[in-house]
GUSEKOL-433967 format. One record per residue: residue number from 1; x, y, z of N, C-alpha, C in turn. Coordinates in steps of 0.02 Angstrom, whole numbers, plus 50000, padded with zeros to 5 digits. Example, Ala and Ser with C-alpha at 12.3 -4.5 7.8 and 13.67 -1.06 7.14 Angstrom:
PT  resi    n_X    n_Y    n_Z   ca_X   ca_Y   ca_Z    c_X    c_Y    c_Z
PT     1  50660  49716  50390  50615  49775  50390  50660  49835  50390
PT     2  50642  49888  50354  50684  49947  50357  50645  50002  50394
***
This chain:
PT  resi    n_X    n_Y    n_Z   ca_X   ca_Y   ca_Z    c_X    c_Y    c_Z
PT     1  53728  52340  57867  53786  52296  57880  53807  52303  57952
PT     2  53831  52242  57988  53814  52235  58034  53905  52265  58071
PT     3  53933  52298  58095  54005  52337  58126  54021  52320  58191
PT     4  54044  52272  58219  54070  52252  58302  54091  52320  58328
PT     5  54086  52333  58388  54139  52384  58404  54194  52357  58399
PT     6  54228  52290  58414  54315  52272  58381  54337  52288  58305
PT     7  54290  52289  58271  54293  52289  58207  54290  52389  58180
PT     8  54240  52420  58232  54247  52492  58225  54327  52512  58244
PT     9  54349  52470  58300  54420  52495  58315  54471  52489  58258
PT    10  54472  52417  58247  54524  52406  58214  54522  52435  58142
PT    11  54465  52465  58118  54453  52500  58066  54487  52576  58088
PT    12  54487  52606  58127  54499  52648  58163  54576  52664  58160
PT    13  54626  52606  58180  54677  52594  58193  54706  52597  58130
PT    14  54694  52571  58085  54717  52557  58020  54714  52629  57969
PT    15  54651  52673  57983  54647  52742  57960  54703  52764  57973
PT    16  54712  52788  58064  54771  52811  58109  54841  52779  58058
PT    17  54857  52703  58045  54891  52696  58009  54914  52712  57942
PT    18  54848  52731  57916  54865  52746  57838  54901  52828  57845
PT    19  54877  52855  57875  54897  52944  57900  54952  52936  57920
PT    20  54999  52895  57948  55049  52910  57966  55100  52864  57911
PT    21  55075  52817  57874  55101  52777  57810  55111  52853  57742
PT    22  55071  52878  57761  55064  52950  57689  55127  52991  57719
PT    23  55127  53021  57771  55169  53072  57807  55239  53028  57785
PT    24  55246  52978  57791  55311  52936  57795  55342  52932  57721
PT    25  55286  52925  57688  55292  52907  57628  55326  52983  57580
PT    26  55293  53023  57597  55303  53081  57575  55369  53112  57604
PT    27  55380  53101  57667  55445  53125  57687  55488  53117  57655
PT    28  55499  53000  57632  55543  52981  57608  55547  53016  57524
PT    29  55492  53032  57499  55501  53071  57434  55541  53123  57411
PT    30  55529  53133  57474  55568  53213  57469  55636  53215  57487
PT    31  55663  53176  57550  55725  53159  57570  55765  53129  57515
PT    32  55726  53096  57484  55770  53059  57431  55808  53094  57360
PT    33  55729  53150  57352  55757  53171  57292  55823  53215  57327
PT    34  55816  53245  57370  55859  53277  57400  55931  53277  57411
PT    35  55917  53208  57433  55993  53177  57424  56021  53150  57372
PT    36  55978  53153  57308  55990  53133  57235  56025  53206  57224
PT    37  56012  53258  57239  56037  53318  57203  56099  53339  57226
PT    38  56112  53341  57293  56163  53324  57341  56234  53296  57301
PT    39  56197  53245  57287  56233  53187  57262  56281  53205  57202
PT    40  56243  53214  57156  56246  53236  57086  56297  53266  57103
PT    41  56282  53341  57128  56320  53370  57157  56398  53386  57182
PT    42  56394  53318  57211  56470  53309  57226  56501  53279  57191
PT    43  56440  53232  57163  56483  53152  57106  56501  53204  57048
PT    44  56469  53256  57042  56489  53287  56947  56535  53335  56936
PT    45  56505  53392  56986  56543  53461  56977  56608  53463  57006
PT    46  56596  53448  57078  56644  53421  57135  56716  53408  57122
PT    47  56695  53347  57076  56738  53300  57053  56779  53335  56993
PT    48  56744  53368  56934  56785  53404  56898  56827  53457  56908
PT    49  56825  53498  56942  56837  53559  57011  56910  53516  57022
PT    50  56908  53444  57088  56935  53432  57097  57016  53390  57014
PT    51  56985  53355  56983  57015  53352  56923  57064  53409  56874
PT    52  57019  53480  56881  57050  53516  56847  57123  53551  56911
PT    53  57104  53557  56972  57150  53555  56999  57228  53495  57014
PT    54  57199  53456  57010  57254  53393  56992  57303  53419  56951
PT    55  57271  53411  56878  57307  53450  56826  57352  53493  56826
PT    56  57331  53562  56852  57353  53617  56860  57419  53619  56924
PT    57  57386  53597  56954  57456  53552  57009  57517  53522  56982
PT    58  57491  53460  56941  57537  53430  56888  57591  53466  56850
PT    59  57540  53523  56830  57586  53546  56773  57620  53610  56816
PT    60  57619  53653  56858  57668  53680  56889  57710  53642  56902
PT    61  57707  53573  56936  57768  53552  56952  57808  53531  56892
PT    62  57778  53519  56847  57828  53510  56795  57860  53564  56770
PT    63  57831  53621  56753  57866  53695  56756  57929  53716  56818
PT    64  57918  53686  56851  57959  53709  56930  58007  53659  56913
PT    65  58002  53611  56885  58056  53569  56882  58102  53590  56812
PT    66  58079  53608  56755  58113  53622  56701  58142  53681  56713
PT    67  58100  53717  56744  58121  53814  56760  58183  53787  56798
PT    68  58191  53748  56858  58229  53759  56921  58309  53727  56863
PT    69  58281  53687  56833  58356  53621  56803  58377  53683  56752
PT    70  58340  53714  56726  58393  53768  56663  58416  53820  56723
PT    71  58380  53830  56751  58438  53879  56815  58490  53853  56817
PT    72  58489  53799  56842  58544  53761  56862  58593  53733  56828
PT    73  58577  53735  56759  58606  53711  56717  58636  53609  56742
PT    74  58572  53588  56750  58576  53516  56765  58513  53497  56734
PT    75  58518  53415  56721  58468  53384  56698  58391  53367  56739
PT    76  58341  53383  56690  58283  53386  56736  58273  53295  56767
PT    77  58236  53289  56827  58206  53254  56840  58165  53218  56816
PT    78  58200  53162  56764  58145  53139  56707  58083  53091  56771
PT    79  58098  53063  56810  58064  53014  56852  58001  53047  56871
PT    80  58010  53120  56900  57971  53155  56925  57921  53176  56889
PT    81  57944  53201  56835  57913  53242  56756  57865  53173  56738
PT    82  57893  53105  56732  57856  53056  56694  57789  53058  56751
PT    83  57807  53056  56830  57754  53021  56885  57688  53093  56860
PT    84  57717  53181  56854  57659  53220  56848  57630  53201  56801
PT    85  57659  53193  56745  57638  53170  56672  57553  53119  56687
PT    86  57590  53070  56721  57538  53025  56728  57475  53026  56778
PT    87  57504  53074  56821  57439  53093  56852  57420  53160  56828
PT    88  57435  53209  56756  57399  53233  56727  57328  53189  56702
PT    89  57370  53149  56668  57330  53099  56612  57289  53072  56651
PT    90  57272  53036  56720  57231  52992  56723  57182  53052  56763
PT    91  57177  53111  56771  57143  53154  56795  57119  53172  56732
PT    92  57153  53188  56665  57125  53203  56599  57064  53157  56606
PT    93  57089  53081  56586  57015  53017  56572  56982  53036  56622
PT    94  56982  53046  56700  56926  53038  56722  56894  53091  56704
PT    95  56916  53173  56674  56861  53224  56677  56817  53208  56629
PT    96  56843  53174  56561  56818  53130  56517  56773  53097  56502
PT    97  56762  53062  56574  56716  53018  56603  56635  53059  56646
PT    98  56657  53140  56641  56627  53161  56693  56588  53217  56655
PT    99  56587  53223  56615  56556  53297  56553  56473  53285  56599
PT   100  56460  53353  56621  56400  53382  56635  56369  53438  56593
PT   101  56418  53475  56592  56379  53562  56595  56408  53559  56501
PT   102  56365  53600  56491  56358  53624  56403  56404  53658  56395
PT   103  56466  53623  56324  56525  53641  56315  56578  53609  56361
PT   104  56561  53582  56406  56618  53564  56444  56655  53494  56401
PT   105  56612  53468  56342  56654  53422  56313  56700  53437  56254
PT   106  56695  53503  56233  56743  53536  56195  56788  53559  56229
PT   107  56767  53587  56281  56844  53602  56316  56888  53562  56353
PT   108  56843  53516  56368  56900  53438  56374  56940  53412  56300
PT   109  56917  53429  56261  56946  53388  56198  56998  53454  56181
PT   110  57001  53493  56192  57058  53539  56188  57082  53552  56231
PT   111  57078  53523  56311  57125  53525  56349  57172  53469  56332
PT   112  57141  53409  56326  57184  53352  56285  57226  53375  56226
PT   113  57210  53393  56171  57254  53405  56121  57308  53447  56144
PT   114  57293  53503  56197  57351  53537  56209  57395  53519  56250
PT   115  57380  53451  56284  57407  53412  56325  57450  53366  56290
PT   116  57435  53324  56243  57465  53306  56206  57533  53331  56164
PT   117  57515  53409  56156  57570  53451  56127  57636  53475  56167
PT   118  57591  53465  56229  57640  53505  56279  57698  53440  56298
PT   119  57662  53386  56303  57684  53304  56322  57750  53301  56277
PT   120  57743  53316  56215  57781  53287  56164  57839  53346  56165
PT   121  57811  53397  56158  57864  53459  56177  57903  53457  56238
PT   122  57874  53444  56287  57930  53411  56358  57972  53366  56331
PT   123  57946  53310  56291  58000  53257  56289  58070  53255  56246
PT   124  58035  53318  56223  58093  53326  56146  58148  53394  56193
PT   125  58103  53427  56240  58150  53474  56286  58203  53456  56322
PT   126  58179  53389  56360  58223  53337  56419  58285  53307  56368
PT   127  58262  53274  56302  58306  53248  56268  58353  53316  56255
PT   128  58354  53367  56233  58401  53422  56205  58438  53450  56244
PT   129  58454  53483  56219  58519  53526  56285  58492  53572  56333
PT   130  58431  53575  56345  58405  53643  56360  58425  53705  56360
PT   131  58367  53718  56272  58383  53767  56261  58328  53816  56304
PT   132  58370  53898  56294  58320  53944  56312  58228  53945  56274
PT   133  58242  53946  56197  58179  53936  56175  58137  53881  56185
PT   134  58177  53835  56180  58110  53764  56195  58103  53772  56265
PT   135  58122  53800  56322  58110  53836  56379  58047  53877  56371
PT   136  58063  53920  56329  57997  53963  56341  57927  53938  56299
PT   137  57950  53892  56253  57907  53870  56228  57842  53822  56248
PT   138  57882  53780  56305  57852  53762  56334  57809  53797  56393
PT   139  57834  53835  56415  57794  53893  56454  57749  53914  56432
PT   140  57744  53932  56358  57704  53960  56344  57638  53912  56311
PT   141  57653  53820  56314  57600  53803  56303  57557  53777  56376
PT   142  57610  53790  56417  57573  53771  56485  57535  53818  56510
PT   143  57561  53872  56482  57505  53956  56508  57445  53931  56464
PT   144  57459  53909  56404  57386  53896  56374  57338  53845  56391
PT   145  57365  53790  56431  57350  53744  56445  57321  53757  56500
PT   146  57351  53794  56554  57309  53810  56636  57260  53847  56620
PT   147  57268  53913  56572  57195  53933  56576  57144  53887  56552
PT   148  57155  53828  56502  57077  53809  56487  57070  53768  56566
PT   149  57102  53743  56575  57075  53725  56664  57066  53731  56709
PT   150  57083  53830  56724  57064  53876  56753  57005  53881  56725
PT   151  56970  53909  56647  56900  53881  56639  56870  53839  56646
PT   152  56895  53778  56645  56845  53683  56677  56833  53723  56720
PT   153  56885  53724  56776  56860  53745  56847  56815  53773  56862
PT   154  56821  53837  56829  56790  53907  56835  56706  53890  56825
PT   155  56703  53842  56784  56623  53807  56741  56599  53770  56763
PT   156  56645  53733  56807  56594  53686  56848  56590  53713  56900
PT   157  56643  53754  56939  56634  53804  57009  56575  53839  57019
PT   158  56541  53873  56949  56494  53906  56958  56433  53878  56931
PT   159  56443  53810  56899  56389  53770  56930  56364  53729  56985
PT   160  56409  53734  57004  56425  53691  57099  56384  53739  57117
PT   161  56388  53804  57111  56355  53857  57160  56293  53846  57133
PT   162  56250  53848  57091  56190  53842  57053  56146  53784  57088
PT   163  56194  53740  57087  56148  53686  57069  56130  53692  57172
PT   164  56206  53713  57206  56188  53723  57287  56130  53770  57302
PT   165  56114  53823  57267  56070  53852  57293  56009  53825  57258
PT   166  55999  53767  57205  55929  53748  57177  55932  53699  57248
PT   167  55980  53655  57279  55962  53601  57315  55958  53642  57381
PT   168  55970  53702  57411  55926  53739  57463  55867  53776  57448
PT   169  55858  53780  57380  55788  53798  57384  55725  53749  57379
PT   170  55749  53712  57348  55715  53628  57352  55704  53593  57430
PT   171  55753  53588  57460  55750  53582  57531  55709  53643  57567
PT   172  55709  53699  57547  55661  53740  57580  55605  53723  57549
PT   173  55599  53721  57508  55510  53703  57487  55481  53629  57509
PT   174  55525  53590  57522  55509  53518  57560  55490  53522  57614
PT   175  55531  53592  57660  55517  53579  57718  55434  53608  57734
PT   176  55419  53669  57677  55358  53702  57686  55316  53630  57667
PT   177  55317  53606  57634  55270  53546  57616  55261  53513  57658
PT   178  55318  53479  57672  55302  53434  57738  55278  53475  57815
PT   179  55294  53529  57827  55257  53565  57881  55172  53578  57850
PT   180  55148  53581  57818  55085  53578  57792  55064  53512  57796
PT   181  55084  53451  57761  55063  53392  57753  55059  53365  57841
PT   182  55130  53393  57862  55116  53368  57942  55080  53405  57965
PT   183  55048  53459  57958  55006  53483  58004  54929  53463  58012
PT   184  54905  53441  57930  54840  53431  57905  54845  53347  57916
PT   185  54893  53305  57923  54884  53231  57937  54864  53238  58029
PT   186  54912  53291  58054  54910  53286  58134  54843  53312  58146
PT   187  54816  53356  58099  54721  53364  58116  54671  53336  58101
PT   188  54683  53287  58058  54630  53245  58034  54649  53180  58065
PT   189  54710  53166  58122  54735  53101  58169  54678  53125  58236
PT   190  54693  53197  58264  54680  53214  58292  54579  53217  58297
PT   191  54562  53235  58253  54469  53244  58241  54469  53183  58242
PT   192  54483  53129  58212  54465  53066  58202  54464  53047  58258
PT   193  54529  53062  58326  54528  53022  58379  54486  53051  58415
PT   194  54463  53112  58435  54431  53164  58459  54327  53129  58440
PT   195  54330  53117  58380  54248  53101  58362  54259  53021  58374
PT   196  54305  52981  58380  54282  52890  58389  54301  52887  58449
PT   197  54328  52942  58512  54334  52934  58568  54269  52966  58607
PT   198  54239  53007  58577  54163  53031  58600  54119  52985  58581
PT   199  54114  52953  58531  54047  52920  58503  54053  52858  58535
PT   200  54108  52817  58574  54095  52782  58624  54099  52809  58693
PT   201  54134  52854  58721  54117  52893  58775  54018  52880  58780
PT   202  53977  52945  58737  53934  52930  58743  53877  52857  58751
PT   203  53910  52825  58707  53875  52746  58701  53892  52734  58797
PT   204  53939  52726  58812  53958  52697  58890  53912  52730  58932
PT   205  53934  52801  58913  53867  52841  58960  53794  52845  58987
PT   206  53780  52825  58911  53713  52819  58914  53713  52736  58941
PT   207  53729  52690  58930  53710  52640  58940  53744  52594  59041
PT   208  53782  52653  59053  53822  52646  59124  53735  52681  59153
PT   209  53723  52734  59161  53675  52769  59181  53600  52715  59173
PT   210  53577  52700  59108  53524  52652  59113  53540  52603  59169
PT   211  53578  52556  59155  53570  52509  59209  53579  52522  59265
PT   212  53611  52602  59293  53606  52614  59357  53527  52628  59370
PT   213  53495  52675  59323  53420  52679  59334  53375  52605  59361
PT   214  53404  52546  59307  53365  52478  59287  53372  52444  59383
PT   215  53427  52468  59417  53478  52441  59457  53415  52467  59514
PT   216  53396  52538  59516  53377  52587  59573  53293  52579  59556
PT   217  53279  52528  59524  53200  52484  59530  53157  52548  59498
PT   218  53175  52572  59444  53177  52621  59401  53147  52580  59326
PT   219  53106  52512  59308  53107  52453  59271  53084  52492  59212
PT   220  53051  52537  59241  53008  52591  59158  53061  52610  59121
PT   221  53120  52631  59152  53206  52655  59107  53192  52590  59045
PT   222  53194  52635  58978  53234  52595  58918  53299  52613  58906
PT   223  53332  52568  58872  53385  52605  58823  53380  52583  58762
PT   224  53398  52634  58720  53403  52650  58634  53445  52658  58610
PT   225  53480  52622  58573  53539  52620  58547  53510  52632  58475
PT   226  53556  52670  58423  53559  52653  58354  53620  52622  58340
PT   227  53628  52591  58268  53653  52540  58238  53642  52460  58249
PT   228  53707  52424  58246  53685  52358  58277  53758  52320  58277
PT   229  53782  52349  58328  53838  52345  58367  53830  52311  58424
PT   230  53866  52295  58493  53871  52277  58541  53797  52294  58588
PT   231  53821  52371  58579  53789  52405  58619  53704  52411  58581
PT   232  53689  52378  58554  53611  52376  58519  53602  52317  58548
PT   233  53648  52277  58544  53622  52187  58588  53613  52205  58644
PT   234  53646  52250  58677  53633  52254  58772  53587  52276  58791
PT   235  53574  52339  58740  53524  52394  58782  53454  52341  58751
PT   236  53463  52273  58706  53401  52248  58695  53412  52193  58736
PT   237  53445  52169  58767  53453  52137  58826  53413  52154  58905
PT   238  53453  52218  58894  53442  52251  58965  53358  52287  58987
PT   239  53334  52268  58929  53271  52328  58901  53217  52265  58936
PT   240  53242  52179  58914  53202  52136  58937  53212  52120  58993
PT   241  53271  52127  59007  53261  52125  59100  53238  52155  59139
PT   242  53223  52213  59116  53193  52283  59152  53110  52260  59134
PT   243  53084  52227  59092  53019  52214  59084  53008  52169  59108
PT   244  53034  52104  59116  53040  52042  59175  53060  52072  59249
PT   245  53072  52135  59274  53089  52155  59324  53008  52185  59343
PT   246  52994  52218  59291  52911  52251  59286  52865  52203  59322
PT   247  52888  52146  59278  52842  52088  59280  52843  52062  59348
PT   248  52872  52045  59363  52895  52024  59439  52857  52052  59486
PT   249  52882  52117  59482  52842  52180  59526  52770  52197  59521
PT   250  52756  52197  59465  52686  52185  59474  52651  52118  59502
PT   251  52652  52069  59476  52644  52006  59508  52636  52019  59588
PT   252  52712  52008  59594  52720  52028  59690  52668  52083  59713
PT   253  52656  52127  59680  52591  52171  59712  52524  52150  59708
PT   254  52524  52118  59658  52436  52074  59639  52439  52033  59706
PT   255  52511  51981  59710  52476  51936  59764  52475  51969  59816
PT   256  52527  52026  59860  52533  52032  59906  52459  52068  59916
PT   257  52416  52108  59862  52351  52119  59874  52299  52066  59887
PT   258  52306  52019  59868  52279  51975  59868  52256  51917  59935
PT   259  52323  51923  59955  52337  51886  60031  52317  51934  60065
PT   260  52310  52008  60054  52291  52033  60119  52215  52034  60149
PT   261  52158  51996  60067  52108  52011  60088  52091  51938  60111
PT   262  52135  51892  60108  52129  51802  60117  52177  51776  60149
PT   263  52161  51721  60189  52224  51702  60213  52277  51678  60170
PT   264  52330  51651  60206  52424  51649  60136  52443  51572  60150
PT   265  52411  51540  60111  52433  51465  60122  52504  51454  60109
PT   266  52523  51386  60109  52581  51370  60103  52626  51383  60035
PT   267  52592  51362  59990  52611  51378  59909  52611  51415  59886
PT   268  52556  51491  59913  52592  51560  59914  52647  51578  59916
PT   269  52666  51550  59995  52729  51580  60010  52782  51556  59970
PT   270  52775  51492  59955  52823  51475  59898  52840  51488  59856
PT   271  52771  51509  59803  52788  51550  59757  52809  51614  59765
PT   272  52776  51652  59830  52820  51740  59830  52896  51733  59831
PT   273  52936  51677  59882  52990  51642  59884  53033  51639  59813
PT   274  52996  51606  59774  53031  51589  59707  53023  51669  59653
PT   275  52959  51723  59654  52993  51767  59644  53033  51813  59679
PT   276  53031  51832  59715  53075  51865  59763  53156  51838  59749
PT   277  53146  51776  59747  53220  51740  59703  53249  51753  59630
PT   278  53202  51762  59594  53188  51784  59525  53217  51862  59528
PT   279  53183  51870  59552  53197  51962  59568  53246  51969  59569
PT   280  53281  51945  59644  53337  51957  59671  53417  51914  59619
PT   281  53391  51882  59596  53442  51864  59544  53474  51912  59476
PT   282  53395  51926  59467  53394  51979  59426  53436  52030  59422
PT   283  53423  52078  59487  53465  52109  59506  53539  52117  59508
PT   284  53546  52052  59531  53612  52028  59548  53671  52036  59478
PT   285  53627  52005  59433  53644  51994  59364  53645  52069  59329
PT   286  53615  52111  59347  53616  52162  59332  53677  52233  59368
PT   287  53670  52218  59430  53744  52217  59461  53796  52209  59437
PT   288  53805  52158  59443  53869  52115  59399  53897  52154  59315
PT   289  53826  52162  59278  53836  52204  59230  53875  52278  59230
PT   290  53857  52317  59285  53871  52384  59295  53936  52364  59320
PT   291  53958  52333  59372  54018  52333  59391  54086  52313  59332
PT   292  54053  52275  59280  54101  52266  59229  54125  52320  59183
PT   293  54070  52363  59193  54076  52408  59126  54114  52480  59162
PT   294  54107  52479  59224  54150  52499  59300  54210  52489  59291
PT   295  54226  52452  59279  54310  52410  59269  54340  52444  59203
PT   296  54308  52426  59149  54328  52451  59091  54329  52527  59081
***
């Protein structure tokens, strides 16, 4: 099958391309999952962490507000009590929304119920005279209530840490991969350019050098090319000019032997004229060749 050298290149080029299409490809593999875990990460644990603190916020201030009004013997801040209330609750639904880790949906469903208890026990506290017991009573379901969300916390906190050191060890093993994958794509970019930049190096060489031989009336010089590329058409080009150069030269010596033992009529000279023209064209054309391949 017959391979242009344009066609060896651009085959060439497209290898070079596929090696750096793999490297790319693989990077993005890895970056991605990466930032999938990342992700997770912040979207799951993060978020409950942040939720169970809401809560726990919430409900001190509602303690600080009932504790401070029986000091005082004044009515609590129902406005205030209703606004924590409600940003208990909508921090409740979203943790709701957010169950990761094993068990964490039982202890949402009993942070709710005790939420609920505590809700209804505030409301029946605010309505009464404030007494000392429904005072402490309520204290004492809000102590029960912060610890289970001191545990949310505590459960997703120390899966936050887990899952951070699986996504630095994952990122460390990406990076060993990809320093391997980049190193073995950058040596087989490298040999590839290293062996298709010699195997025409040589082709030029050899065939710059022939026609300087073909050039320096040297006509016995062949060149041999294998395959059947460019450079197989030239050196079978150049192979017949060098034998029409032969030809020439011998000729010109037959006659010039010839005339020396007879006189050199007119049509001799004409014809030595017309090769000597032949010749010298030859040459010329052959010139012209070297100087191109000079350029390039």
């Amino acid at each position: 099958m017959k391979h242009s050298t344009r066609t060896r290149f651009t085959l060439g080029m497209i290898f070079l391309f596929i090696i750096i299409s793999v490297l790319a490809v693989f990077s993005g593999f890895y970056l991605n999952r990466l930032s999938s875990k990342t992700s997770a990460i912040l979207k799951e644990n993060y978020l409950s962490v942040v939720y169970a603190r809401e809560m726990s916020e919430g409900l001190m201030s509602i303690n600080q507000e009932i504790s401070t009004s029986f000091l005082a013997k004044r009515i609590p801040d129902t406005l205030k009590i209703a606004n924590e209330l409600m940003r208990i609750k909508s921090s409740l639904e979203s943790e709701k929304k957010n169950i990761t880790e094993p068990g964490e949906d039982k202890l949402v469903s009993g942070i709710e119920a005790n939420y609920f208890e505590y809700r209804d026990s505030l409301q029946i506290f605010v309505k009464s005279s404030n007494s000392a017991t429904g005072l402490l009573y309520l204290l004492n379901k809000s102590v029960n209530l912060y610890q289970q969300l001191s545990i949310l916390s505590q459960m997703n906190g120390k899966a936050l840490e887990v899952k951070t050191d699986d996504a630095k060890a994952f990122s460390h093993s990406a990076l060993t991969k990809m320093t391997i994958m980049a190193t073995l794509c950058f040596l087989i970019g490298m040999s590839f350019t290293f062996s298709f930049a010699s195997y025409y190096n040589r082709r030029f060489f050899r065939l710059y050098h022939g026609l300087k031989e073909i050039v320096a009336t040297d006509f016995d010089h062949r060149l041999f090319f294998d395959g059947n590329d460019e450079f197989h058409e030239i050196s079978l080009v150049v192979n017949e000019m060098a034998d029409s150069l032969k030809n020439y030269k011998q000729k010109m010596s037959v006659t010039l032997q010839k005339e020396s033992l007879k006189g050199v009529t007119t049509g001799d000279l004409e014809e030595l004229k017309n090769m000597l023209f032949r010749l010298r064209t030859t040459e010329e054309q052959a010139a012209a060749l070297i100087s191109k391949f000079e350029k390039k």
